[in-house]
PDB file as gemmi writes it, atoms N, CA and C in Angstrom:
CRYST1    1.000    1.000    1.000  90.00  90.00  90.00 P 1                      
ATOM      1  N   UNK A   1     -14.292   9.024  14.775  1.00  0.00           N  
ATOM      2  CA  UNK A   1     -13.247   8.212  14.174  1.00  0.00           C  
ATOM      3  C   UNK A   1     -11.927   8.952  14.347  1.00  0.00           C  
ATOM      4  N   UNK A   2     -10.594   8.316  14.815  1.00  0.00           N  
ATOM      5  CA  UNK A   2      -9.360   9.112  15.437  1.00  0.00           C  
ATOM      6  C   UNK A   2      -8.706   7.941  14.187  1.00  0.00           C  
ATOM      7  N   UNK A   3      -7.634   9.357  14.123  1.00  0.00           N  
ATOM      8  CA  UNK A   3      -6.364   7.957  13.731  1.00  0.00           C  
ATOM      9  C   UNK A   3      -5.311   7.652  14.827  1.00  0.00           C  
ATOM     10  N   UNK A   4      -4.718   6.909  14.280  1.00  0.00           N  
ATOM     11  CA  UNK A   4      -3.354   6.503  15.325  1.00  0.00           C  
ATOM     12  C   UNK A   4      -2.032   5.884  14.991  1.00  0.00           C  
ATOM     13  N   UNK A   5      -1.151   6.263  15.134  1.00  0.00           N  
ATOM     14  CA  UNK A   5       0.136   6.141  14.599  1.00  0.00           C  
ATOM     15  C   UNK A   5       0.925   5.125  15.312  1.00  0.00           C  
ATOM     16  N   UNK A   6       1.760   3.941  14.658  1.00  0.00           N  
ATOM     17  CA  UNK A   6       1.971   2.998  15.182  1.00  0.00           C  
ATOM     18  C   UNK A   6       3.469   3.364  14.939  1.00  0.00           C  
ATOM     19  N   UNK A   7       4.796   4.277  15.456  1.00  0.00           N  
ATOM     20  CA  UNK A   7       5.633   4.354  14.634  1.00  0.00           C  
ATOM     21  C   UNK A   7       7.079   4.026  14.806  1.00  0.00           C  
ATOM     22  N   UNK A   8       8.104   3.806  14.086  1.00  0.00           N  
ATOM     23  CA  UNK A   8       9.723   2.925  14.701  1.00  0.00           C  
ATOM     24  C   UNK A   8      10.585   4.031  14.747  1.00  0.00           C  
ATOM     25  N   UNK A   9      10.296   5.586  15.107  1.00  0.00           N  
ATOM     26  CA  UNK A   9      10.952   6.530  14.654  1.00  0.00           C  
ATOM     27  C   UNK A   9      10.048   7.855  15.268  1.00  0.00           C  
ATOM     28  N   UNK A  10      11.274   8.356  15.791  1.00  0.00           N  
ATOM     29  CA  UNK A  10      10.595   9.730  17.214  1.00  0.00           C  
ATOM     30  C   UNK A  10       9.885  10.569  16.109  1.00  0.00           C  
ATOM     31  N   UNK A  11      10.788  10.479  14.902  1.00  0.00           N  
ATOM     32  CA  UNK A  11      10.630  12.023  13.786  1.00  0.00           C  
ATOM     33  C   UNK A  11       9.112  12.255  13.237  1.00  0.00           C  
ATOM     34  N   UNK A  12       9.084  10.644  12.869  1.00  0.00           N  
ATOM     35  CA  UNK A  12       7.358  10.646  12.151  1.00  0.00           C  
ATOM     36  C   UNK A  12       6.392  10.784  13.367  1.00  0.00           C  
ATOM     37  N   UNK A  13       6.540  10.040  14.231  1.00  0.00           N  
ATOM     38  CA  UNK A  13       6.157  10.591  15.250  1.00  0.00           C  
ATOM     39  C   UNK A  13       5.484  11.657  16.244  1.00  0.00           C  
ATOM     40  N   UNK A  14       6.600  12.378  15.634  1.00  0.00           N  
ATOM     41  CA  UNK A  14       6.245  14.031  15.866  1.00  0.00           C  
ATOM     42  C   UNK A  14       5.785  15.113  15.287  1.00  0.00           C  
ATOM     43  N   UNK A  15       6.032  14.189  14.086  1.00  0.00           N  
ATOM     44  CA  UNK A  15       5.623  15.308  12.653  1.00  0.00           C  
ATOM     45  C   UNK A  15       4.049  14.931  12.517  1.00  0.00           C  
ATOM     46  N   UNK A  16       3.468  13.858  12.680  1.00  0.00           N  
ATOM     47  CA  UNK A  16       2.118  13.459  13.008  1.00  0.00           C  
ATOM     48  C   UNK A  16       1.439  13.891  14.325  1.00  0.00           C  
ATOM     49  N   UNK A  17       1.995  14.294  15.094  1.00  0.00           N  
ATOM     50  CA  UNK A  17       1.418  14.891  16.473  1.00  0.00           C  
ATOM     51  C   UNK A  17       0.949  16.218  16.368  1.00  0.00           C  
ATOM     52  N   UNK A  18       1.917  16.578  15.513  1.00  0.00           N  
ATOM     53  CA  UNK A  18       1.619  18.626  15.151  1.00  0.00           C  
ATOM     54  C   UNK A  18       0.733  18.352  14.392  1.00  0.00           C  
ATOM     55  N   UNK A  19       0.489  17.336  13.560  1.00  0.00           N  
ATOM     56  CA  UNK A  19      -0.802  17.217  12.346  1.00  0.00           C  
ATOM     57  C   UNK A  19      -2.116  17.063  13.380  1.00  0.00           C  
ATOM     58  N   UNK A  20      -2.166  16.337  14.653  1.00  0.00           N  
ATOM     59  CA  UNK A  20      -3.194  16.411  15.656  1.00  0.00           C  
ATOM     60  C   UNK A  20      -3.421  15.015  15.432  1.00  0.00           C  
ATOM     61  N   UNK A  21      -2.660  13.823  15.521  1.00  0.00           N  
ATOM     62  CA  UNK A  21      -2.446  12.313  15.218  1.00  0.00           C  
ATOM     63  C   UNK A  21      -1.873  11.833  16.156  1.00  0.00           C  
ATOM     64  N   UNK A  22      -2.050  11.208  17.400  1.00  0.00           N  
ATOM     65  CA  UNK A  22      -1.519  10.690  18.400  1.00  0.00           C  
ATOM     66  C   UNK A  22      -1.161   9.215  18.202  1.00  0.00           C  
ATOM     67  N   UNK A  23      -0.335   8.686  18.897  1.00  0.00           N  
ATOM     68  CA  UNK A  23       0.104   7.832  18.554  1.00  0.00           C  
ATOM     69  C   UNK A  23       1.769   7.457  19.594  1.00  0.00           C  
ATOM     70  N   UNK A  24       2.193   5.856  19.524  1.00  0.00           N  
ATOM     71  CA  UNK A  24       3.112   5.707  19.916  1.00  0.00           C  
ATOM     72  C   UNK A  24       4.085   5.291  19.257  1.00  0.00           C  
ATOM     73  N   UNK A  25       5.679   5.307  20.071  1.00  0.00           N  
ATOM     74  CA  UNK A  25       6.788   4.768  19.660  1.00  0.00           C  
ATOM     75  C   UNK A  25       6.826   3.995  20.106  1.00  0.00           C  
ATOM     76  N   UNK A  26       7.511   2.697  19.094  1.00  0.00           N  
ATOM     77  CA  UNK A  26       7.240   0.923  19.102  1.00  0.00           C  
ATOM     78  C   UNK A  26       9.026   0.948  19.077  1.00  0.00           C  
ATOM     79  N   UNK A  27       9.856   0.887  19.862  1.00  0.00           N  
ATOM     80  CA  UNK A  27      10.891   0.240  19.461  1.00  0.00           C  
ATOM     81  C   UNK A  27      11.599  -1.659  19.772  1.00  0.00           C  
ATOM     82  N   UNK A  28      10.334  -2.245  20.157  1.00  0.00           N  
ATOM     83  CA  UNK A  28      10.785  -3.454  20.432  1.00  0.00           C  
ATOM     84  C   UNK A  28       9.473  -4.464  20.083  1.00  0.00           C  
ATOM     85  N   UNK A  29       9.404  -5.936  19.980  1.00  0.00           N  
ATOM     86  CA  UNK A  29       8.471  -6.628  20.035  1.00  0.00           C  
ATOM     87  C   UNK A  29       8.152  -6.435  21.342  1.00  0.00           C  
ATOM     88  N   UNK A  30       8.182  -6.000  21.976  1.00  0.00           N  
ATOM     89  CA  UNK A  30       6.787  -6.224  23.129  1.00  0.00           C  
ATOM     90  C   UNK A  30       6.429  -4.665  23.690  1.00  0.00           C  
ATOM     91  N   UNK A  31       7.136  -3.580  23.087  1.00  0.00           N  
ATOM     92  CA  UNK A  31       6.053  -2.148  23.114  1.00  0.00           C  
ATOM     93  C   UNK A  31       5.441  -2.518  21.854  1.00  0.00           C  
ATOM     94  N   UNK A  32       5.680  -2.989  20.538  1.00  0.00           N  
ATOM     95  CA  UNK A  32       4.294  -3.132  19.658  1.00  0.00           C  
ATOM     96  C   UNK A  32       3.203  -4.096  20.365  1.00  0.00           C  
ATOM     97  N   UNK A  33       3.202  -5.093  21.243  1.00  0.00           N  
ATOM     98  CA  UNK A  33       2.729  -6.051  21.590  1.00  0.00           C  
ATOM     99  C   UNK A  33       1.363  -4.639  22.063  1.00  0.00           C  
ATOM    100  N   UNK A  34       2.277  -4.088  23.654  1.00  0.00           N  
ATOM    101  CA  UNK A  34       1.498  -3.259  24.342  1.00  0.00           C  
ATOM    102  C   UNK A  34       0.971  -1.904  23.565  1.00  0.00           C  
ATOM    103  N   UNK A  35       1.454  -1.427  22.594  1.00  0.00           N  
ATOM    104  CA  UNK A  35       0.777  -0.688  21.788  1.00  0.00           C  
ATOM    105  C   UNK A  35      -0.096  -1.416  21.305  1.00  0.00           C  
ATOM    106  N   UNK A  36      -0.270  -1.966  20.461  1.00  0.00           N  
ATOM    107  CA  UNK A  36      -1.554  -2.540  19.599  1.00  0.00           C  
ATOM    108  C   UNK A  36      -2.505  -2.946  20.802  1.00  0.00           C  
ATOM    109  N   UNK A  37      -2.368  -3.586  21.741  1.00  0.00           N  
ATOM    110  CA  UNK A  37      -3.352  -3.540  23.139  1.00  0.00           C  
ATOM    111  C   UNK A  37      -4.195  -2.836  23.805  1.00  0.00           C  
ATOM    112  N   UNK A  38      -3.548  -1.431  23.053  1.00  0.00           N  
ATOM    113  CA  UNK A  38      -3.829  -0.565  23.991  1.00  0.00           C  
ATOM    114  C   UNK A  38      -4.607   0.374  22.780  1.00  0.00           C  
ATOM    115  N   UNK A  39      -4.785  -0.132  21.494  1.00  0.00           N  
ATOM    116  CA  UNK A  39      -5.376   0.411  20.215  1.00  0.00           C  
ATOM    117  C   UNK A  39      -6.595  -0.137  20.231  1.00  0.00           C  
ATOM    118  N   UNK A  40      -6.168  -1.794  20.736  1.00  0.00           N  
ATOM    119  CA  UNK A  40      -7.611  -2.744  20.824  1.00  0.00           C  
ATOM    120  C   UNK A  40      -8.734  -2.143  21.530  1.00  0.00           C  
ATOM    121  N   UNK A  41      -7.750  -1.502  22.700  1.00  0.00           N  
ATOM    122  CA  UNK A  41      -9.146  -1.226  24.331  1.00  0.00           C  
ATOM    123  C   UNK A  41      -9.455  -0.107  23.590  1.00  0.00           C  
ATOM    124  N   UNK A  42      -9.326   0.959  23.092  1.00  0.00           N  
ATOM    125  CA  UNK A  42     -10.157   1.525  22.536  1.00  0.00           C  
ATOM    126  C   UNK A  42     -10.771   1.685  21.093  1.00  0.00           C  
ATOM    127  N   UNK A  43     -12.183   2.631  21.712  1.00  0.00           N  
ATOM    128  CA  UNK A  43     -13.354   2.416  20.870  1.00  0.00           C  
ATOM    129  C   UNK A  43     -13.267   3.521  20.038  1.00  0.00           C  
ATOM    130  N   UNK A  44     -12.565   4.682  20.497  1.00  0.00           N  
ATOM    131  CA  UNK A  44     -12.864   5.754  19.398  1.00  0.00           C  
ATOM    132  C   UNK A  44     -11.492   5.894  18.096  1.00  0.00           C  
ATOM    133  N   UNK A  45     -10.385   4.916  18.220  1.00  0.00           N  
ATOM    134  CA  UNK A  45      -9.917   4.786  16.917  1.00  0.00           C  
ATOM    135  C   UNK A  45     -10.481   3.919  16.196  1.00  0.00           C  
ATOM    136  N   UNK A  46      -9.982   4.470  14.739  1.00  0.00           N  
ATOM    137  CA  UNK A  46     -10.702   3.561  13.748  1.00  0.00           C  
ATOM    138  C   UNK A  46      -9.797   3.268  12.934  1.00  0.00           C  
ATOM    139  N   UNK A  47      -8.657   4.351  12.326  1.00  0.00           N  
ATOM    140  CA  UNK A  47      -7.636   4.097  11.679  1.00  0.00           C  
ATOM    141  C   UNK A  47      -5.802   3.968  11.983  1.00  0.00           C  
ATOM    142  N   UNK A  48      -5.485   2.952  11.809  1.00  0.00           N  
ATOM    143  CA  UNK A  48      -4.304   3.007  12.541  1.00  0.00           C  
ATOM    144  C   UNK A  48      -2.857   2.672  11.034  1.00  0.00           C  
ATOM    145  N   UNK A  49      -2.363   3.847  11.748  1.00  0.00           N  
ATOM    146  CA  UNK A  49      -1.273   3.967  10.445  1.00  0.00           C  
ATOM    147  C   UNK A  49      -0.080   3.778  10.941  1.00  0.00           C  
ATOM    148  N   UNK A  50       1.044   2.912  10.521  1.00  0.00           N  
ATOM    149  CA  UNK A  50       1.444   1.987  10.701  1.00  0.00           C  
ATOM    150  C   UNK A  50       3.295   2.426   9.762  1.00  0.00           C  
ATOM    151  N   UNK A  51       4.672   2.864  10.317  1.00  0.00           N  
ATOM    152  CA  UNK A  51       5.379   3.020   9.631  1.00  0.00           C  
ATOM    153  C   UNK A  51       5.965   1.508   8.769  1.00  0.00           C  
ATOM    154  N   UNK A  52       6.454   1.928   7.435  1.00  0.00           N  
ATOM    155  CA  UNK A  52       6.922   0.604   7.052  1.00  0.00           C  
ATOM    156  C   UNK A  52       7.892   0.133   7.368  1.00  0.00           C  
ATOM    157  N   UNK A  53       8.985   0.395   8.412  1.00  0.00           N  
ATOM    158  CA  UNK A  53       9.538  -0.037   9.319  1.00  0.00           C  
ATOM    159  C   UNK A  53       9.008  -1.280  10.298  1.00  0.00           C  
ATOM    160  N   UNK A  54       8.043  -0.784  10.606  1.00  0.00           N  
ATOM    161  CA  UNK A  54       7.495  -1.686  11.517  1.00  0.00           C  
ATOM    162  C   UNK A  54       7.043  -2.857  11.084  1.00  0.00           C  
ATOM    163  N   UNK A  55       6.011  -2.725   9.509  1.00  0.00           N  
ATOM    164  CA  UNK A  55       5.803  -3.450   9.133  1.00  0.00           C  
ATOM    165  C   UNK A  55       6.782  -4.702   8.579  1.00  0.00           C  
ATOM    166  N   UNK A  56       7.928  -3.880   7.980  1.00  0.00           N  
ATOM    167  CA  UNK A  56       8.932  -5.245   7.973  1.00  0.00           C  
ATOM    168  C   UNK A  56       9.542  -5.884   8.809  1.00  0.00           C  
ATOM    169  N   UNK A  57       9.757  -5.134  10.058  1.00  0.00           N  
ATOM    170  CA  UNK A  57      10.182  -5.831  10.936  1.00  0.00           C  
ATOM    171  C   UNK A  57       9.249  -6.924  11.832  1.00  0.00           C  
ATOM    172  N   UNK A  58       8.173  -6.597  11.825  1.00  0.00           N  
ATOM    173  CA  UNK A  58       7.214  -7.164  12.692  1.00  0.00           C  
ATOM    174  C   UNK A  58       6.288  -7.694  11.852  1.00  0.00           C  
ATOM    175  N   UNK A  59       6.041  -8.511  10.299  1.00  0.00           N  
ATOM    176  CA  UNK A  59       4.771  -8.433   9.722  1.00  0.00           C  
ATOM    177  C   UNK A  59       3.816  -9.419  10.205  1.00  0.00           C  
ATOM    178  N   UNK A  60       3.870 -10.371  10.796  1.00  0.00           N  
ATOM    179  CA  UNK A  60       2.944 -11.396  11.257  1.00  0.00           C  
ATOM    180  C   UNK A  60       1.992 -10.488  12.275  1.00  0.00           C  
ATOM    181  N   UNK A  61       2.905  -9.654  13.500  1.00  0.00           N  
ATOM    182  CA  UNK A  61       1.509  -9.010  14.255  1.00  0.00           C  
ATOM    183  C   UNK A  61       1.306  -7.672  13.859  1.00  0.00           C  
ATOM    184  N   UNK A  62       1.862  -7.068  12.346  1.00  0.00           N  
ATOM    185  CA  UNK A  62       0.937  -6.021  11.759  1.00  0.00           C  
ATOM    186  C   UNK A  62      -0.135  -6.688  10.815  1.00  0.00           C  
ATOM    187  N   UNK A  63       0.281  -7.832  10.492  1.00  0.00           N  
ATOM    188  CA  UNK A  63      -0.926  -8.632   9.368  1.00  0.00           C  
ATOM    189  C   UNK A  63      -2.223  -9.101  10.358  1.00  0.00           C  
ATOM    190  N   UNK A  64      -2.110  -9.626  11.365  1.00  0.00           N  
ATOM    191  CA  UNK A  64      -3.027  -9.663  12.141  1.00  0.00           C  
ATOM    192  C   UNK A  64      -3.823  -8.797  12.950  1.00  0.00           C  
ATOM    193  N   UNK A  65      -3.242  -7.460  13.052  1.00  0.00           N  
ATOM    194  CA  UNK A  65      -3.525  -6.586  13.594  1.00  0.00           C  
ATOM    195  C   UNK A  65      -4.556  -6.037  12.007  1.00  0.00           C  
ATOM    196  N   UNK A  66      -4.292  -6.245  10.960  1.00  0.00           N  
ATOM    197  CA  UNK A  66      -4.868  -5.701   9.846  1.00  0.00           C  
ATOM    198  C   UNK A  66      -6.133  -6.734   9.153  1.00  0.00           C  
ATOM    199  N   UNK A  67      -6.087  -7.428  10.079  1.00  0.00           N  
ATOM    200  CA  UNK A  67      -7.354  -8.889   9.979  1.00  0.00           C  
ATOM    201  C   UNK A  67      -8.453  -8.185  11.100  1.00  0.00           C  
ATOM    202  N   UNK A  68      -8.076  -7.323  11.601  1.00  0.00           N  
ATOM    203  CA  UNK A  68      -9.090  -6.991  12.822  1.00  0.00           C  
ATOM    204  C   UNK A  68     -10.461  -6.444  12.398  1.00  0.00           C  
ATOM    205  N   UNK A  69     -11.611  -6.612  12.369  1.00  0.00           N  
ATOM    206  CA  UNK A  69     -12.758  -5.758  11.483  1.00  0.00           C  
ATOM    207  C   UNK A  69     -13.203  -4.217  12.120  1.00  0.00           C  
ATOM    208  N   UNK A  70     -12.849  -4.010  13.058  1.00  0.00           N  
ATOM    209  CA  UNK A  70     -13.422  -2.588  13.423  1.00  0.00           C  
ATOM    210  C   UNK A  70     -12.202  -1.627  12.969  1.00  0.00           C  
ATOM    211  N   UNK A  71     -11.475  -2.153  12.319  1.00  0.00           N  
ATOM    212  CA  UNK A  71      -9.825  -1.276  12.058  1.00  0.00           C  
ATOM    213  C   UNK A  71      -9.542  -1.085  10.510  1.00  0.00           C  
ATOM    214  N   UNK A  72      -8.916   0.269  10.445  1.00  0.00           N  
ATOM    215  CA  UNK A  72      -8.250   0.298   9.297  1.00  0.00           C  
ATOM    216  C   UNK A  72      -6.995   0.545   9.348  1.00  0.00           C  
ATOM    217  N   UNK A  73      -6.148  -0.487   8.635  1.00  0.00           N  
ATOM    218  CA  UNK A  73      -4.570  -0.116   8.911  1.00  0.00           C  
ATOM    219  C   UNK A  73      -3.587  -0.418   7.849  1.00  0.00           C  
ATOM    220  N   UNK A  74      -3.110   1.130   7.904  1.00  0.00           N  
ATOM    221  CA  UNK A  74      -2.231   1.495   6.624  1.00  0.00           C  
ATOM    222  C   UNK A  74      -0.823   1.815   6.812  1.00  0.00           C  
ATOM    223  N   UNK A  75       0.148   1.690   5.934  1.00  0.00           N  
ATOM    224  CA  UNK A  75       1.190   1.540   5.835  1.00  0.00           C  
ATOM    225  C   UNK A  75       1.687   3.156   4.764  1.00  0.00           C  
ATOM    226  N   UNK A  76       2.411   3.829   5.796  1.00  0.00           N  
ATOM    227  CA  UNK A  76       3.124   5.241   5.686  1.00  0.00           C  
ATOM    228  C   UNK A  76       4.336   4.708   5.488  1.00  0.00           C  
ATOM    229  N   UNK A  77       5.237   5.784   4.734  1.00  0.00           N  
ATOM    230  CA  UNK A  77       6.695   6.024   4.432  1.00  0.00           C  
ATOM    231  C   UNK A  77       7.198   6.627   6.100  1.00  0.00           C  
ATOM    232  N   UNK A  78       8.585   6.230   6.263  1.00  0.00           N  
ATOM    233  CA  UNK A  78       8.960   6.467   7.426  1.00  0.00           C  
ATOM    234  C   UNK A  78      10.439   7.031   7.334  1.00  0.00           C  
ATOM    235  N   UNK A  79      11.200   7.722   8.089  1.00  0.00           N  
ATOM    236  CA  UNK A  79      13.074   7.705   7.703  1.00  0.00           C  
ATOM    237  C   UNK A  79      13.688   6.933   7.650  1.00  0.00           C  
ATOM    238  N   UNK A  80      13.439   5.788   7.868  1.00  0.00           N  
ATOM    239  CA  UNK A  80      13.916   4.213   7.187  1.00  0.00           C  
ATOM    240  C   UNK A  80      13.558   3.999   5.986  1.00  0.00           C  
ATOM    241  N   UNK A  81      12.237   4.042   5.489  1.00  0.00           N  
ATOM    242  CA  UNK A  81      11.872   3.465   4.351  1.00  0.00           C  
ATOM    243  C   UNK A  81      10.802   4.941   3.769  1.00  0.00           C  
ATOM    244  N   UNK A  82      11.331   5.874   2.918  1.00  0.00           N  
ATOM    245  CA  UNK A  82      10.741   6.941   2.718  1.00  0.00           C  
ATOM    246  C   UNK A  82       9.964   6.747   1.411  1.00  0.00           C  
ATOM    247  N   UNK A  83       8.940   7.055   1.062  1.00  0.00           N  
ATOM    248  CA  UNK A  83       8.519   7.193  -0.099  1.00  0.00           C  
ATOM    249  C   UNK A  83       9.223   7.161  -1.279  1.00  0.00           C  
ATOM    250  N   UNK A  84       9.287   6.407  -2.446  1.00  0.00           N  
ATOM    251  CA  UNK A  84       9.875   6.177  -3.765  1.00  0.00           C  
ATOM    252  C   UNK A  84       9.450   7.664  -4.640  1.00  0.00           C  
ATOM    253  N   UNK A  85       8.328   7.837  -4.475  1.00  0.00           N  
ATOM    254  CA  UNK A  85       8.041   9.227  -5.400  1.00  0.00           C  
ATOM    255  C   UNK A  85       7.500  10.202  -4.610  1.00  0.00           C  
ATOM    256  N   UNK A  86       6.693  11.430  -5.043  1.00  0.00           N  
ATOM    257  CA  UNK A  86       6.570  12.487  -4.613  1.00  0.00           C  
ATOM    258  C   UNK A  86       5.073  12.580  -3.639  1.00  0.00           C  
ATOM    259  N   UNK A  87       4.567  11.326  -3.711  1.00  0.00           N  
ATOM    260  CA  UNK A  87       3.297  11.628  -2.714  1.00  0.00           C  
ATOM    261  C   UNK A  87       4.144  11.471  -1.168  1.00  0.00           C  
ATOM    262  N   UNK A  88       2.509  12.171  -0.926  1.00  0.00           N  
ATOM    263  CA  UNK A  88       3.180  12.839   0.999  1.00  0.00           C  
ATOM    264  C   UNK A  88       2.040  11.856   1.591  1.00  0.00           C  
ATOM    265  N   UNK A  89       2.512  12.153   2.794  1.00  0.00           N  
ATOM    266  CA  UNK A  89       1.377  11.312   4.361  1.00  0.00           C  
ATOM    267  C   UNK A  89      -0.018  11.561   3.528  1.00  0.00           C  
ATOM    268  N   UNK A  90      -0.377  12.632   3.411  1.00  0.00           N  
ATOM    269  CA  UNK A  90      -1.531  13.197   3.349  1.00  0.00           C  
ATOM    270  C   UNK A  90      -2.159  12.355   2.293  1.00  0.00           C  
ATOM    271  N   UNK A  91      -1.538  11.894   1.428  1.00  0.00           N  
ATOM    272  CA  UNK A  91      -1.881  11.387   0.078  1.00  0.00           C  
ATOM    273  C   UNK A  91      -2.708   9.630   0.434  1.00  0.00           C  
ATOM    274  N   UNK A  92      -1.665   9.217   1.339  1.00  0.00           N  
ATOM    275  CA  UNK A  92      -1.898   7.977   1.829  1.00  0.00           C  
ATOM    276  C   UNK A  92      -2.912   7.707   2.466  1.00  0.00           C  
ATOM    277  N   UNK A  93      -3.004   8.818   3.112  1.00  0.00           N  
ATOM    278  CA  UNK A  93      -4.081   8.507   4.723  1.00  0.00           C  
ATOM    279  C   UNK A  93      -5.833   8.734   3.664  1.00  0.00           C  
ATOM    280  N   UNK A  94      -5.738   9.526   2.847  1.00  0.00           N  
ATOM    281  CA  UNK A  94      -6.485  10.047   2.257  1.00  0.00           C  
ATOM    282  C   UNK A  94      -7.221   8.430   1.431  1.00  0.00           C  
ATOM    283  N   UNK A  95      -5.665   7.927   0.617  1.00  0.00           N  
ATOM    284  CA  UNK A  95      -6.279   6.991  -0.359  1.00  0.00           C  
ATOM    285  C   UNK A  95      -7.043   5.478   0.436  1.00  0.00           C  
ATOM    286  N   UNK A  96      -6.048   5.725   1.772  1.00  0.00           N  
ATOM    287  CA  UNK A  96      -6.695   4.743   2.946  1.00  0.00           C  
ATOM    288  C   UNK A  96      -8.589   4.653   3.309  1.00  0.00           C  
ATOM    289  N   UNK A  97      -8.647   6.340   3.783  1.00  0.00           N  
ATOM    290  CA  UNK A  97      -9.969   6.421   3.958  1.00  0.00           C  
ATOM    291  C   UNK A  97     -10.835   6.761   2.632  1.00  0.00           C  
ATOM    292  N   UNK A  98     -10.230   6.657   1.120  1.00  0.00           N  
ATOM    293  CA  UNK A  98     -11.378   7.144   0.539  1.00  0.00           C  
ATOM    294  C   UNK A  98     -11.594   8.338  -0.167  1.00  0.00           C  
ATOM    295  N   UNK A  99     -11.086   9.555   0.144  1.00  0.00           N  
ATOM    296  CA  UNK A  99     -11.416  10.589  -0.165  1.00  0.00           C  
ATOM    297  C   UNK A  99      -9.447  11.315  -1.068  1.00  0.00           C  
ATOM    298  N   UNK A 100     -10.320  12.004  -1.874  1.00  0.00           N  
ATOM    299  CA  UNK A 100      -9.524  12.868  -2.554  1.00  0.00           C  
ATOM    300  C   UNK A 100      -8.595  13.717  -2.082  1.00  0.00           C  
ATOM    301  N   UNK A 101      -7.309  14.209  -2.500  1.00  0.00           N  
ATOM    302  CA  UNK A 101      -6.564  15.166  -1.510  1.00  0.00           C  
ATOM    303  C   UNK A 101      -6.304  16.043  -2.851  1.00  0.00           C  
TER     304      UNK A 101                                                      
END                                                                             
């Protein structure tokens, strides 16, 4: 099980890559188009995390993309839209899959 980062912003981006989280930069409707395409063809992600950037800008093909059954897909704070209180990535990804941080 891999995660994968769907993100509107180089920074999160990168700060998830050093975490060992691959993933692309979406800056238009049709690199999210070809990103999420390219999430579909493969088999070894399972979780795909998703800045809330993206999600407001794009929510019809992140809501559908989140109808998918072999997928889990969650919605991170981004430098557009940063977290309201003091939980971090870690907190999220965690409450996504389940387990305690």
């Amino acid at each position: 099980m891999k995660l994968y980062l769907l993100s509107s912003d180089s920074d999160t981006l990168t700060g998830l890559r050093l975490a060992g989280i691959d993933g692309a930069l979406v800056e238009s409707a049709e690199s999210l188009e070809a990103a999420i395409e390219g999430v579909l063809s493969r088999e070894d992600i399972a979780i795909v995390l998703v800045t809330r950037t993206l999600s407001t800008d794009y929510p019809a093909k992140i809501d559908a993309l989140k109808r998918n059954p072999k997928l889990l897909v969650t919605e991170i704070p981004d430098m557009a839209h940063p977290t309201v209180d003091t939980d971090s990535i870690t907190r999220y990804v965690a409450a996504a899959v389940g387990s305690s941080v």
